[in-house]
Residue frames as a rotation matrix with the C-alpha (Angstrom) as fourth column:
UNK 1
0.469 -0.835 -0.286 53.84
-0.849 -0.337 -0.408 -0.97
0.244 0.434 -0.867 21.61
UNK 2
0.650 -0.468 -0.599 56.30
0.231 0.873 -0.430 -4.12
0.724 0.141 0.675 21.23
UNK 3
0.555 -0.830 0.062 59.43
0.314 0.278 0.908 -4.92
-0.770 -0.484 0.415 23.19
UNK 4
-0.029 -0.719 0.694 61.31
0.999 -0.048 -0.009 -4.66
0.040 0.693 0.720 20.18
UNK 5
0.342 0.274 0.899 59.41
0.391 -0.911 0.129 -0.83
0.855 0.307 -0.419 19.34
UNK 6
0.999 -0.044 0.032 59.99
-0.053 -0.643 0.764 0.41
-0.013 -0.765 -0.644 22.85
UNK 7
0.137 -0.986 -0.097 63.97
0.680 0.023 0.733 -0.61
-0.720 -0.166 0.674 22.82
UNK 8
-0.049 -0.248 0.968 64.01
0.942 -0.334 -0.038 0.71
0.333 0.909 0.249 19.33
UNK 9
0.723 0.543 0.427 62.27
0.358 -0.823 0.441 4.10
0.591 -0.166 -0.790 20.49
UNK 10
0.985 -0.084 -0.153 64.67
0.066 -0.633 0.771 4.20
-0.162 -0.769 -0.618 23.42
UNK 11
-0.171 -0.971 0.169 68.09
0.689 0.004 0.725 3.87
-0.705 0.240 0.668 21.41
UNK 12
-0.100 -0.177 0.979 66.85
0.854 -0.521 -0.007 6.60
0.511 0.835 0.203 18.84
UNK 13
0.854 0.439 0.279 66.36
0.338 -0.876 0.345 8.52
0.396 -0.201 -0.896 21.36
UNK 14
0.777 -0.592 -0.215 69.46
0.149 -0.159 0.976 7.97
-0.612 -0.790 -0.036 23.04
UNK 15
-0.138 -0.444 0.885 71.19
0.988 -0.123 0.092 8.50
0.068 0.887 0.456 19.53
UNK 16
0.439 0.402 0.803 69.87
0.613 -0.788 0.059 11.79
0.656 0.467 -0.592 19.16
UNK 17
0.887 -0.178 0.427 70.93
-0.449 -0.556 0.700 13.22
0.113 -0.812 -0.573 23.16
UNK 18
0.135 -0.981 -0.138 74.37
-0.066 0.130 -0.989 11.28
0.989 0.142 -0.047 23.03
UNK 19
0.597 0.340 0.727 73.69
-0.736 -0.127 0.665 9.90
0.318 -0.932 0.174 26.33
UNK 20
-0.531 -0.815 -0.231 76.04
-0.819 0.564 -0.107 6.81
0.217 0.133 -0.967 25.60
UNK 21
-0.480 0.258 0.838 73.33
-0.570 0.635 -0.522 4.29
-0.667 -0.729 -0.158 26.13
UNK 22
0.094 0.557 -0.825 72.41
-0.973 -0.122 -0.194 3.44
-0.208 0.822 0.530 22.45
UNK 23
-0.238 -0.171 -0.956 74.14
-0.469 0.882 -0.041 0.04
0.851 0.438 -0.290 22.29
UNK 24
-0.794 0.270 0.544 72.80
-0.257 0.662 -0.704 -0.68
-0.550 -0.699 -0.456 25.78
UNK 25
0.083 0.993 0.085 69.28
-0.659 0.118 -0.743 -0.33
-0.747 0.006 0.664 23.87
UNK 26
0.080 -0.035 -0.996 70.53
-0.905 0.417 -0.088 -1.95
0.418 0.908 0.002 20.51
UNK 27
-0.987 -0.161 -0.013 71.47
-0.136 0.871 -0.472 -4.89
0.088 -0.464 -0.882 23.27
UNK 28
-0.555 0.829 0.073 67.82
-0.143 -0.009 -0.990 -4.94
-0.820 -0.559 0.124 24.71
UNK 29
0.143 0.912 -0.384 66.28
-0.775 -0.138 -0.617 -4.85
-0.616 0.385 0.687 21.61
UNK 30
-0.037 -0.120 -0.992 68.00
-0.702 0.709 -0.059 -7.54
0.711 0.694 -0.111 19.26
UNK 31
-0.966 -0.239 0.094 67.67
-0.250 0.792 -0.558 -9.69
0.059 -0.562 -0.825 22.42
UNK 32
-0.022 0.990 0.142 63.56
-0.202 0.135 -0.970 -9.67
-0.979 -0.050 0.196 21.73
UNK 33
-0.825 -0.341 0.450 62.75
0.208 0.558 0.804 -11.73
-0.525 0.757 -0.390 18.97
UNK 34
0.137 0.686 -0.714 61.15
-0.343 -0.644 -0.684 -10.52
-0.929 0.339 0.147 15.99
UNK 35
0.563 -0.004 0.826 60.27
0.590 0.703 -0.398 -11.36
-0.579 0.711 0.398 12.38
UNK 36
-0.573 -0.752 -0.324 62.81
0.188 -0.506 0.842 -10.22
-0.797 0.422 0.432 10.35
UNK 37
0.366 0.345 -0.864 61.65
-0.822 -0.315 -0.474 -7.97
-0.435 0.884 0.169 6.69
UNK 38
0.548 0.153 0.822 61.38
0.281 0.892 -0.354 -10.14
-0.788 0.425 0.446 4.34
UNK 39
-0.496 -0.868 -0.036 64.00
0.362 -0.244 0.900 -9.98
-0.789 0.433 0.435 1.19
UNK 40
-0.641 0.434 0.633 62.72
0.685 -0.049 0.727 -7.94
0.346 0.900 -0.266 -1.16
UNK 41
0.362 0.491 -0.792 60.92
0.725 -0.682 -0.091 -5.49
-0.585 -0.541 -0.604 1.76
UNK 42
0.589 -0.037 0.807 60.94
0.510 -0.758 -0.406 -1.82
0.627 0.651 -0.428 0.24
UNK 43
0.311 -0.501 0.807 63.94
-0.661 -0.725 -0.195 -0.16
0.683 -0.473 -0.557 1.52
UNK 44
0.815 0.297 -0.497 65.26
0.041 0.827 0.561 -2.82
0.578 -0.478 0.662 3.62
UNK 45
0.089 -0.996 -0.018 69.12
0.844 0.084 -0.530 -1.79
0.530 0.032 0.848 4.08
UNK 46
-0.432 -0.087 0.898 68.19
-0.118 -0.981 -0.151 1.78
0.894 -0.171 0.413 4.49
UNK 47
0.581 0.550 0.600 65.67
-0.659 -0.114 0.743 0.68
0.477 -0.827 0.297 7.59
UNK 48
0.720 -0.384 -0.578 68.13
0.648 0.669 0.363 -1.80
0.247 -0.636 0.731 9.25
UNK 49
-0.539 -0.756 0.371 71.01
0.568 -0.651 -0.503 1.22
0.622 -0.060 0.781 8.93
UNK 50
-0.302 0.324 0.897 68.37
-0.630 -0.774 0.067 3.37
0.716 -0.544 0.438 10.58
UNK 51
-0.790 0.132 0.599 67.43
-0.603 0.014 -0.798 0.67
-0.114 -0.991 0.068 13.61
UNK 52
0.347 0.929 0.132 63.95
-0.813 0.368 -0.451 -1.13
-0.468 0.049 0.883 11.96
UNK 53
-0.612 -0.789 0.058 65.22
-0.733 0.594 0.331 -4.78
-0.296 0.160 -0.942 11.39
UNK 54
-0.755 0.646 0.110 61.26
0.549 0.715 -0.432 -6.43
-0.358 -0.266 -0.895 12.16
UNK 55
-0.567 0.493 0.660 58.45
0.378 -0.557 0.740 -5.96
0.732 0.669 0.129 11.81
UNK 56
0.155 0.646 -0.748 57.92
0.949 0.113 0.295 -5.93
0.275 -0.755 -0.595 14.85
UNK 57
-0.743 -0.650 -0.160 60.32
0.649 -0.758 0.066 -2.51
-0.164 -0.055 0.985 14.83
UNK 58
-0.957 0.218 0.193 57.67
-0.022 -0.715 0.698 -0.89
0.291 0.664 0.689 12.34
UNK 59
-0.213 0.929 -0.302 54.65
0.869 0.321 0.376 -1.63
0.447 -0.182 -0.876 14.16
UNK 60
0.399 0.677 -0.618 52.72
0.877 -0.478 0.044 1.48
-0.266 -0.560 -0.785 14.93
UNK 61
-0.708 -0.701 -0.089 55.48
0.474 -0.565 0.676 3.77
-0.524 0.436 0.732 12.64
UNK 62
0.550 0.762 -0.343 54.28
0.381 -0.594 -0.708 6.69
-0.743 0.258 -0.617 10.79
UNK 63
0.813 -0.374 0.447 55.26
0.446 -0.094 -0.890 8.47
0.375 0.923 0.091 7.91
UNK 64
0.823 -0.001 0.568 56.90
-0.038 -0.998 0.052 11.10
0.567 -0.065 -0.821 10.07
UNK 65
0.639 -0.537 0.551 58.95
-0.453 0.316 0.834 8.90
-0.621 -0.783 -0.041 11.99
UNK 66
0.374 -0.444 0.814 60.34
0.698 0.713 0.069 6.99
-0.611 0.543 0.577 9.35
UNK 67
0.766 -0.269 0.583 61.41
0.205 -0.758 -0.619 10.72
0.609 0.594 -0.526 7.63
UNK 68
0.784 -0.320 0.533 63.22
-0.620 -0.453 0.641 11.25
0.037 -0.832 -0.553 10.54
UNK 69
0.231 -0.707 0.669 65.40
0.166 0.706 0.689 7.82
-0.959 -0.048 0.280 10.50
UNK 70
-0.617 -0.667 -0.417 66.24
-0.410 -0.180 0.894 9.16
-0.672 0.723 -0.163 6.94
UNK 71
-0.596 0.431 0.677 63.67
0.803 0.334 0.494 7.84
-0.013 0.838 -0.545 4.27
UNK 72
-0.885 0.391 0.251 61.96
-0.222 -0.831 0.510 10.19
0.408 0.396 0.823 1.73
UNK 73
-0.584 0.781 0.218 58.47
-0.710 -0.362 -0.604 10.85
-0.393 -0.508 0.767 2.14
UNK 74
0.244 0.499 -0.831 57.83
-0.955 0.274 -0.116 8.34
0.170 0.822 0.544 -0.66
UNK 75
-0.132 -0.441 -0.888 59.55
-0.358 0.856 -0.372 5.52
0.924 0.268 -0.271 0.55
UNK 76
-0.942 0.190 0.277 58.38
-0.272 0.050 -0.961 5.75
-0.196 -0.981 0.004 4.43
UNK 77
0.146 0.958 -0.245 54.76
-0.961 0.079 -0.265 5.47
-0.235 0.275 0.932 2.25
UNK 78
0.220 0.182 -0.958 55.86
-0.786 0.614 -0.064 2.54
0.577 0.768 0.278 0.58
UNK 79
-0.694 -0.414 -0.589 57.21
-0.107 0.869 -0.484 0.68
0.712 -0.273 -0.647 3.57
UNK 80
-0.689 0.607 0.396 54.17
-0.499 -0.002 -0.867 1.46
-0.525 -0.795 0.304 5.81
UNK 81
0.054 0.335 -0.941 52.07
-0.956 0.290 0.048 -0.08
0.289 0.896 0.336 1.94
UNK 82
-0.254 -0.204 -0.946 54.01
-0.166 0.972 -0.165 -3.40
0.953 0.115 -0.281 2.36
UNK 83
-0.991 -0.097 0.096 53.02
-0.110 0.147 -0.983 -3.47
0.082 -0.984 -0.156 6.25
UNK 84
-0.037 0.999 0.022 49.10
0.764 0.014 0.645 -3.07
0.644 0.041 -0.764 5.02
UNK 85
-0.343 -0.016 -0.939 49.31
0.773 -0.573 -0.272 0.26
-0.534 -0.820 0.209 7.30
């Protein structure tokens, strides 16, 4: 798991339990550098609104996780597609 994936991981979690510590993680993670999605990535807006900015974000994602941050079943396929996953 990345730096980036493990901050990510711990600010959705801290989203979910309202622990107040989400923008500590959103700090922690945008401070690890990562390649940004390329324009033209499937779904690109909808995964930066939900927390996945890199790729370094989507490394090791699943369909099931990416339902969860809010993309259909069809479009969590297609961005794991453009990842070769």
């Amino acid at each position: 798991m990345t730096p980036r994936r493990y901050y990510l991981r711990k600010r959705l979690a801290s989203r979910l339990t309202r622990d107040g510590l989400e923008a500590v993680w959103h700090a922690k993670q945008d401070e690890v550098p990562g390649e940004p999605l390329a324009e033209g990535f499937p779904h690109r807006s909808r995964l930066a609104s939900a927390g996945y900015s890199t790729v370094e974000d989507l490394d090791g994602a699943t369909v099931k996780e990416l339902q969860q941050a809010g993309l259909s079943r069809r479009e969590a396929t297609a961005v794991l597609a453009a990842l070769g996953q």
